[in-house]
C-alpha positions in Angstrom: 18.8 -5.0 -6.5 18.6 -1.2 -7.7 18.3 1.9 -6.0 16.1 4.8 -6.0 16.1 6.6 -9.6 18.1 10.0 -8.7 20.8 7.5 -7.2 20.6 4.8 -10.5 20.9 7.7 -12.4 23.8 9.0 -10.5 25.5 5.8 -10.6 25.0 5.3 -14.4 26.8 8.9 -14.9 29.1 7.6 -13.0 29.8 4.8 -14.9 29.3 7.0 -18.2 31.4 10.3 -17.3 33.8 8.9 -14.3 31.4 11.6 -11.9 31.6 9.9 -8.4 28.6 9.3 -6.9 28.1 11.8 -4.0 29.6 14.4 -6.0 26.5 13.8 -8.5 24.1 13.7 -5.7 25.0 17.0 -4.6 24.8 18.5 -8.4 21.3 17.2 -8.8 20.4 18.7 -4.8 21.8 22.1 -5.9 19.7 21.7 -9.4 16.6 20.7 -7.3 16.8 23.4 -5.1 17.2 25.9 -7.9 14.3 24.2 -9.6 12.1 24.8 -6.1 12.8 28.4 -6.0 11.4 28.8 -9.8 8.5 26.4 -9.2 7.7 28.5 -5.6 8.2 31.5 -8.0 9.8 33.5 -5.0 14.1 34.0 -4.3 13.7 31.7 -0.6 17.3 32.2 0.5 16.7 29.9 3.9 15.1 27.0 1.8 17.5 27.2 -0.5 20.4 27.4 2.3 18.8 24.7 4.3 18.3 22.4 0.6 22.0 22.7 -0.4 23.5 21.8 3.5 21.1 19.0 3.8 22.2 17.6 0.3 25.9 18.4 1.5 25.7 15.6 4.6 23.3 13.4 2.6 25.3 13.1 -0.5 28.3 12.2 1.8 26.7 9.7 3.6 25.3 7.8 0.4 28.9 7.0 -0.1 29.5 5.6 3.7 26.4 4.0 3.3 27.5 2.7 0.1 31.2 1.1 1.4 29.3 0.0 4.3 26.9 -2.0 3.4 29.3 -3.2 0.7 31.8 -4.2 3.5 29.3 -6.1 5.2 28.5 -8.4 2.2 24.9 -7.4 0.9 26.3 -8.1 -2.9 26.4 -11.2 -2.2 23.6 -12.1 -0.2 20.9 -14.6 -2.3 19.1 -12.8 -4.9 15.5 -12.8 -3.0 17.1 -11.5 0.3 19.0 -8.4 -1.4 15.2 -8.0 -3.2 13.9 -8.3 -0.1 16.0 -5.6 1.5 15.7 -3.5 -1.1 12.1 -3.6 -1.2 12.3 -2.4 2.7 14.6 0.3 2.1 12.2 1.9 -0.1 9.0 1.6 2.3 11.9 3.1 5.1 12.9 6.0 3.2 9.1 6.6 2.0 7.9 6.4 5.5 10.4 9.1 6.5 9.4 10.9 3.4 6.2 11.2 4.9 6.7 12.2 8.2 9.5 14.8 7.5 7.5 16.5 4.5 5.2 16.8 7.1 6.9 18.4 9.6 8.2 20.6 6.6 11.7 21.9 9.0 14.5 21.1 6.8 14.2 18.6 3.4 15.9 16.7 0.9 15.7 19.2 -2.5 13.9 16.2 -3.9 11.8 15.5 -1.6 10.7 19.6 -1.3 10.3 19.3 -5.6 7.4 16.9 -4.4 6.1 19.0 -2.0 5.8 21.6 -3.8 4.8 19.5 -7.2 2.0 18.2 -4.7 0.5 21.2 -2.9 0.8 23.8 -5.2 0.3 22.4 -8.7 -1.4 18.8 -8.0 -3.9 19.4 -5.8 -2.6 17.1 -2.9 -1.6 14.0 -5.5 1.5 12.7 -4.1 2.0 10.2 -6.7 1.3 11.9 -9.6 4.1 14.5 -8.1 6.6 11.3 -7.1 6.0 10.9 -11.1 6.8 13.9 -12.4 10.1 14.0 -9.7 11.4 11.0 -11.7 11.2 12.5 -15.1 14.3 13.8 -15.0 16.5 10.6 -13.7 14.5 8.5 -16.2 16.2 10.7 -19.1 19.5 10.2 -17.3 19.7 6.7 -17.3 18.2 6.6 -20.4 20.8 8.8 -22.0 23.4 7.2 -20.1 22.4 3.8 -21.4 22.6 4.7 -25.2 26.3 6.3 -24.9 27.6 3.2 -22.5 25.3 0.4 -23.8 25.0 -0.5 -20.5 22.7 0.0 -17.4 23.6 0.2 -13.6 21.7 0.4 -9.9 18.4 -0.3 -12.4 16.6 -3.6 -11.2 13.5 -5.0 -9.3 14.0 -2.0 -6.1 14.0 0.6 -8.8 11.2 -0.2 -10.3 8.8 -1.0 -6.6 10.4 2.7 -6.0 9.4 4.2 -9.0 5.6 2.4 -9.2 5.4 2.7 -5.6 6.7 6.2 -4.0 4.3 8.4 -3.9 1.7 5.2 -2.7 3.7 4.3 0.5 4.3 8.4 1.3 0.4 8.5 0.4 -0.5 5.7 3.1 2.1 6.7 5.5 0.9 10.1 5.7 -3.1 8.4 6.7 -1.3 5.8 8.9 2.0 6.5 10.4 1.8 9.1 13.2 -1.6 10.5 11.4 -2.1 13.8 13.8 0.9 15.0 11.9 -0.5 17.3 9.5 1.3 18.7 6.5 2.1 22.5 6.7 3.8 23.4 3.6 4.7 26.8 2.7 5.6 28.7 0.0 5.4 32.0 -1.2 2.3 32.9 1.4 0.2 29.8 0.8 0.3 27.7 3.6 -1.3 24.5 2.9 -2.5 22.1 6.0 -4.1 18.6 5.3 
């Protein structure tokens, strides 16, 4: 029923250029962890470190992920249940969004962009900065659909991710484990909601 946008977008490459999936993943982790160090405007050498291993295991484990749920016959569960699922995924991973841009230790390239996009340009928006993260994908599959005619991973879970991101991260921060403040740093600001 569609899957986040930097993973639709990976999968439409995929589909367009023969690029396996997790080997995508980890091109865009390394090209969002470049972009952070220009948007912190500072050469970070541990975030950068700590981006590109994270992206390593998570990029891998897409793919397990992947087979395994495949394996276990989600595909063909009815239409409204795989919606369903989907739809939960996406409040799952935004929760843990939330709480581990909060404890700011190690993060997802993506999910730093945000941070970053959020504290230090957007004064706090999380949504407007789950927006402008999405840009980029967006072109892909759009560029991806005019050379294959074709679009893959897009549907109905896509789209409640890309409407509603940065909402659920937004109301997860005030409601799930609240006393967890954010303490993002970069380049000597420290920022603490």
């Amino acid at each position: 029923m569609g899957s986040g946008i930097w993973t639709a977008s990976a999968v439409n490459l995929n589909h367009w250029l023969g690029v396996n999936v997790g080997t995508m993943l980890f091109v865009y982790g390394v090209l969002n962890a470049t972009t952070n160090l220009i948007l912190i405007k500072k050469l970070d050498i541990k975030r950068f470190v700590s981006e590109v291993l994270y992206i390593t295991f998570f990029s891998y484990f897409v793919d397990v992920f992947t087979n395994l749920l495949t394996n276990m016959g989600v595909q063909q569960l009815p239409m409204l249940v795989r919606a369903l699922l989907s739809f939960a995924g996406v409040t799952c991973f935004c929760v843990a969004i939330s709480l581990y841009q909060r404890a700011n230790i190690v993060m997802h390239p993506n999910d730093d962009t945000t941070n970053i996009l959020r504290f230090m340009y957007l004064k706090g928006n999380s949504t407007a900065a789950q927006i402008i993260d999405f840009v980029p994908p967006i072109i892909v599959v759009l560029i991806s659909v005019i050379a294959t005619h074709s679009i893959y991973a897009v549907n109905v879970g896509t789209l409640f991710s890309i409407l509603l991101n940065g909402v659920i991260i937004a109301e997860a921060d005030k409601r799930i484990w609240p006393s967890l403040k954010h303490n993002f740093k970069a380049d000597g600001i420290e920022e603490e909601e």
